[in-house]
N, C-alpha and C positions, 0 to 999 in steps of 0.2 A: 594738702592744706592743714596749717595746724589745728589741733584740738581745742574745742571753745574755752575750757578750761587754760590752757598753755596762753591763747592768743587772749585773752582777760587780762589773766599776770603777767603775760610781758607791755601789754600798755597801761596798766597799772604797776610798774615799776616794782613787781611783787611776784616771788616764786611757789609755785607747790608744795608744803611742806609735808608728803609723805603723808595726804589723810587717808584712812580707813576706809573699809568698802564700805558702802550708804551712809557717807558721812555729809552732812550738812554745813555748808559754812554763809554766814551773812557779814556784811561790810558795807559802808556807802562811800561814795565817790565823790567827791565835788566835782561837776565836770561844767565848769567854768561858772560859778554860783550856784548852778543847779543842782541839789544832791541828791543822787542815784543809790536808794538801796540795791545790794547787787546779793542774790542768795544761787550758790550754788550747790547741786546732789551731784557725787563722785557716785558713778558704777559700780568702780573701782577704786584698788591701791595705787593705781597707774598713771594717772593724772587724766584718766577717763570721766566724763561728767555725764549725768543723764537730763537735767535738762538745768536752763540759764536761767532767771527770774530777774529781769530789772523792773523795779517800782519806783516814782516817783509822785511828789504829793499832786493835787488838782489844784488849781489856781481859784480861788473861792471868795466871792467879798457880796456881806449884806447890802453891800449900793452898787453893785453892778446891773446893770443896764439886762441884762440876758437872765430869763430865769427859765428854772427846768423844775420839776416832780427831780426829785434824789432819793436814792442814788439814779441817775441816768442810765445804769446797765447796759452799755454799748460792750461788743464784742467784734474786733475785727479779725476777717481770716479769710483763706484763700475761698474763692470761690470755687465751687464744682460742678462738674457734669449737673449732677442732680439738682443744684442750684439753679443751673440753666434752666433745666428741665422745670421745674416749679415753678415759676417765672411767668415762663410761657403758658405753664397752664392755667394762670390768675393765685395758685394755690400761696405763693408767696409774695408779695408787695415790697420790695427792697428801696430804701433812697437810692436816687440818684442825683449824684452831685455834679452833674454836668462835664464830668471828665472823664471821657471816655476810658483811657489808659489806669485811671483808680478803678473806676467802675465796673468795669470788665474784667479786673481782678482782683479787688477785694471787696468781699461779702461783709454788708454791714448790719450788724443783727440786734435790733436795738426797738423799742417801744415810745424812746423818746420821739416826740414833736419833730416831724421833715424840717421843720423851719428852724428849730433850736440846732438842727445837726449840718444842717448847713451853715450855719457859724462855726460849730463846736469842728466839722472837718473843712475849714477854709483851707487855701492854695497853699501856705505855708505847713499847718499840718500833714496837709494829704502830702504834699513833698518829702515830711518825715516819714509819714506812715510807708510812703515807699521804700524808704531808705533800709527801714524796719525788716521790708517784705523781702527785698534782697539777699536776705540770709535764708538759711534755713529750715522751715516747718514756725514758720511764726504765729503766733496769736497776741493781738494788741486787745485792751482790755481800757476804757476810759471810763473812770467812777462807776467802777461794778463792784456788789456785792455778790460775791457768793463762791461758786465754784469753776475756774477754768478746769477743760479736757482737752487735753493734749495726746495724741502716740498711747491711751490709757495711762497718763499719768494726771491727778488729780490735784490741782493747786487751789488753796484758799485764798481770797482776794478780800481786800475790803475797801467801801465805798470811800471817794475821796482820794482816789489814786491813779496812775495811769503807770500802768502794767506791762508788760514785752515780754511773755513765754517762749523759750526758745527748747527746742530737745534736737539733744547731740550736738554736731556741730556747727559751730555759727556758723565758718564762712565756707561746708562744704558743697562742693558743685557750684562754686560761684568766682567771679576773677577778685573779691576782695582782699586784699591786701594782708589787711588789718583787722580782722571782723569784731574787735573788743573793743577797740578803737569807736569801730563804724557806728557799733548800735550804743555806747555810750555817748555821741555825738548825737546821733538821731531821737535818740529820746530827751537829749537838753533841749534840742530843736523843741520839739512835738508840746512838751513841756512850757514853752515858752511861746507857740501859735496859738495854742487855746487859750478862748477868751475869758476872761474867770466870769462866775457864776454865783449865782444864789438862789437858793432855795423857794420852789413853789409849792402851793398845796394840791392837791389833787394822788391819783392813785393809776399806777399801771395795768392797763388790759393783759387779762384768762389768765388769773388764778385758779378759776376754777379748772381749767383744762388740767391743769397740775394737779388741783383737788379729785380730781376725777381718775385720772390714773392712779393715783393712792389707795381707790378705793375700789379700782379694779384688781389690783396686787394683794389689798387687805381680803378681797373674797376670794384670789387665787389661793392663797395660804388657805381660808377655813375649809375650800371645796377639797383641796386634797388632803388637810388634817382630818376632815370627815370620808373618804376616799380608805385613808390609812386605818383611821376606828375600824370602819366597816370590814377589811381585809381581813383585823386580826378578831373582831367577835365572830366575824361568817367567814373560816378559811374555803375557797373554792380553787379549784383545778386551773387550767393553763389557757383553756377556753374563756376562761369569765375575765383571766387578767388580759388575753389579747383583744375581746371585746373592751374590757377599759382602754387599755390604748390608743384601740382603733376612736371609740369616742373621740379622745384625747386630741388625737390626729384632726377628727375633724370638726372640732370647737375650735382651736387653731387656726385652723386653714379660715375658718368663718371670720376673723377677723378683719382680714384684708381688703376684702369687699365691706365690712362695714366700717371701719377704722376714718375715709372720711364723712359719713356718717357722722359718729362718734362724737368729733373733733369736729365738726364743721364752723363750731362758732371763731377757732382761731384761722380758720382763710383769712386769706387778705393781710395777715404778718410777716414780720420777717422771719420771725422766728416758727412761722408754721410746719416746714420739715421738720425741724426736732423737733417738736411735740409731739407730732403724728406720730416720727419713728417710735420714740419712747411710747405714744401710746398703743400704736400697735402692739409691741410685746406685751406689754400690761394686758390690753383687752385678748389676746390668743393665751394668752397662762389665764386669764380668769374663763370663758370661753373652754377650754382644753379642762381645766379644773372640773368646773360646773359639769360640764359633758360627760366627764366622765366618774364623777360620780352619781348621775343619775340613773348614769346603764348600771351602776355597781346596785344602787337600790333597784331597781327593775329587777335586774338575774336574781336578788336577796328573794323578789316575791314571788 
């Protein structure tokens, strides 16, 4: 199958012109009124791409009928095991849009109102969003701010757009054709099913959760800057560092049993696996930190 890059410029009637490795290029499309910015990252010199970005703007009007808290922060992506798994254990609350076949595969991670998202993913969009899903490693994005993650590639978004991250190749492992074609057409679609919108007042649920891991991370840092002081004013033998360690080891491990503890105020989201996950490592580095510089002050007395 060709290269997402190749299959791009051959249905935009446009060739590669020999860019540099981590070279960045942006261009928009008109794909039948609708214009698609289209930003691509080369690998390589080779006409290798490491990942697609088409954006397009959000349909938005101060007398539309449908109002939402904005930006809306939807995030679409394949669903997983673990998804499953959460699910079932009350730990995550996902919409469901009544279609089994979207439902069942794509994970929708969003804070916005059940009711507002079932407009915003009617029969028309989700048909696009399918169309989207059909490529390769996708994540759709409707008036998000902030940061998609992809394959550990990190893309900046902003509110008031709707987004299709692709990495590597659009259309491989798949019978598409045309995959430049395909997801240029799917996004004028998806573009064109949502219903426009205007702006509500109100505020999105667990900040703090966020605020909370920050300030797990902030005391992992002072636990082992005070860990490192201690080292170098009291040097001690081989014994006192695998006693910090072993601490170390087991403020970590304590994490995971308390993690949803921790976190319990975000149950019941969609977005409650990622938070946990990220908070677990936060609370095992602060945990691990903590632990083990207390054993280092203990062996000191």
């Amino acid at each position: 199958m060709a290269d997402s890059l190749d299959a791009l410029m051959e249905s935009l009637g446009t060739r590669n012109a020999g860019a540099s490795a981590g070279a960045k290029r942006r261009f928009v499309v008109d794909v039948d009124g609708v214009p698609v910015s289209v930003t691509l990252m080369d690998r390589d010199g080779e006409s290798h791409v490491r990942y697609v970005l088409l954006s397009t703007a959000y349909p938005t009007s101060e007398s539309a009928a449908l109002a939402a808290v904005r930006p809306m922060d939807v995030t679409l992506r394949i669903e997983s095991a673990g998804d499953t798994l959460d699910k079932k254990k009350g730990v995550v609350v996902e919409l469901q849009t009544g279609d089994p076949e979207f439902d069942d595969k794509v994970f929708v991670d969003t804070q916005t109102e059940n009711a507002v998202m079932r407009e915003v993913l009617n029969e028309k969009a989700r048909d696009a969003v399918r169309r989207l899903f059909a490529c390769r490693k996708p994540l759709v994005s409707i008036d998000s701010s902030g940061t998609l993650e992809l394959s550990g590639t990190q893309i900046e978004v902003t509110g008031g757009t709707i987004a299709a991250l692709f990495f590597e190749g659009l259309g491989e492992h798949s019978s598409i054709v045309d995959p430049g074609k395909h997801v240029l057409d799917a996004m004028r679609d998806l573009a064109r099913a949502v219903p426009p919108i205007r702006a509500a007042q109100g505020a999105k649920r667990a900040p703090m959760a966020v605020k909370r891991r920050m300030a797990f991370l902030a005391t992992a840092v002072a636990a082992f800057v005070v860990s490192a002081v201690n080292l170098y004013e009291h040097p001690r033998g081989m014994t006192a560092l695998a006693s910090a360690a072993g601490g170390a080891v087991v403020g970590g491990l304590l994490s995971f049993p308390l993690t949803p503890l921790v976190f319990y105020d975000v149950r019941g989201t969609s977005n409650a696996g990622a938070i946990r996950a990220r908070g677990t490592f936060a609370l095992s580095a602060m945990l691990a930190g903590v632990v083990s510089a207390l054993v280092l002050l203990y062996l000191r007395n």
